[in-house]
N, C-alpha and C positions, 0 to 999 in steps of 0.2 A: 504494500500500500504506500511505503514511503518513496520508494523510486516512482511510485505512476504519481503519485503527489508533483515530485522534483522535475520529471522529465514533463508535464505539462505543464506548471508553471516558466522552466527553461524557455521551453519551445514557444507558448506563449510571449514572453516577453522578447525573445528574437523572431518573432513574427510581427510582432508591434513595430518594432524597430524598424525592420525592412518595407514594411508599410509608410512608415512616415518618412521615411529615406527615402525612398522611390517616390512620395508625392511634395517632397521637399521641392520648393523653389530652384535649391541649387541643384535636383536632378535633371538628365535632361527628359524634354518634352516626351509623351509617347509612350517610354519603356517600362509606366509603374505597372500595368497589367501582365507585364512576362515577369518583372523580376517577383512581383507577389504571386502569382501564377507557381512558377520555380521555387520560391521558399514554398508555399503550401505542400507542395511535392515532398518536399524534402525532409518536411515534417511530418507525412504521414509516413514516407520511407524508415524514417529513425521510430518514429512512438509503436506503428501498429505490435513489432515485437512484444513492445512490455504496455500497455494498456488498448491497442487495439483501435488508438485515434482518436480523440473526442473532438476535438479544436470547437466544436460548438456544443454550449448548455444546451442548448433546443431538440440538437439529435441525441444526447446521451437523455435526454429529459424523455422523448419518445421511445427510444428504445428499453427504457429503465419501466417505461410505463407497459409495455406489450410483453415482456420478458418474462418469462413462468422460473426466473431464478428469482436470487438474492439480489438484483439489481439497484433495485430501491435501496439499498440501506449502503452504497456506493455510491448514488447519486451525488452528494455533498461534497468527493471530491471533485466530480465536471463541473460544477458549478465554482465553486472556491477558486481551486487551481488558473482558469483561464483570467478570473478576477484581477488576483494577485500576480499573475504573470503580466496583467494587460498594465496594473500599475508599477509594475518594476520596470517591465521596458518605457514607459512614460516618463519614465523620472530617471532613466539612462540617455534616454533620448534629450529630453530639458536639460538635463546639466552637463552630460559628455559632449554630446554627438550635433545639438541645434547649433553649433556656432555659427551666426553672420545669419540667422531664420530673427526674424521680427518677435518677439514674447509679448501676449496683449499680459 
């Protein structure tokens, strides 16, 4: 439970990243749907081994709900994880990586 925890919040917050990197001002024009396109890929590549993918609450939320296991009581980490993933890469993104980006 502790790696599928670590590796979606990981992957998570370097999904963030590459999102806001590719729709940054200083990328160029055009290329944010390959390069997010490409991470997504590469996220489902590395996780499905050890948790089988979530990247989204909505689908781990439907399949937790259809699922004649123990799903439901799993749920709490799809939902947390991408959370916390989405706010670590936010706040790597703000303070490393924005330089020369406008902060309102």
């Amino acid at each position: 439970m502790q790696s599928a925890l670590l590796i979606e919040v990981l992957l998570t917050a370097g999904f963030l990243i590459v999102i806001l990197g590719s729709t940054s001002k200083a990328a160029p024009a055009g290329f944010a749907p390959i390069a997010i396109g490409l991470a997504l890929t590469l996220i489902h590549l590395i996780s499905i081994p050890v948790t089988n993918t979530s990247v989204n609450p909505a689908r781990s939320t439907g399949v937790a709900i259809f699922a004649e296991t123990g799903a439901m009581g799993q749920l709490w980490l799809f939902w947390l994880a991408p959370l916390v993933g989405a706010a670590v890469g936010a706040l790597i993104w703000r303070v490393l990586l924005s330089t020369g980006e406008e902060q309102d």
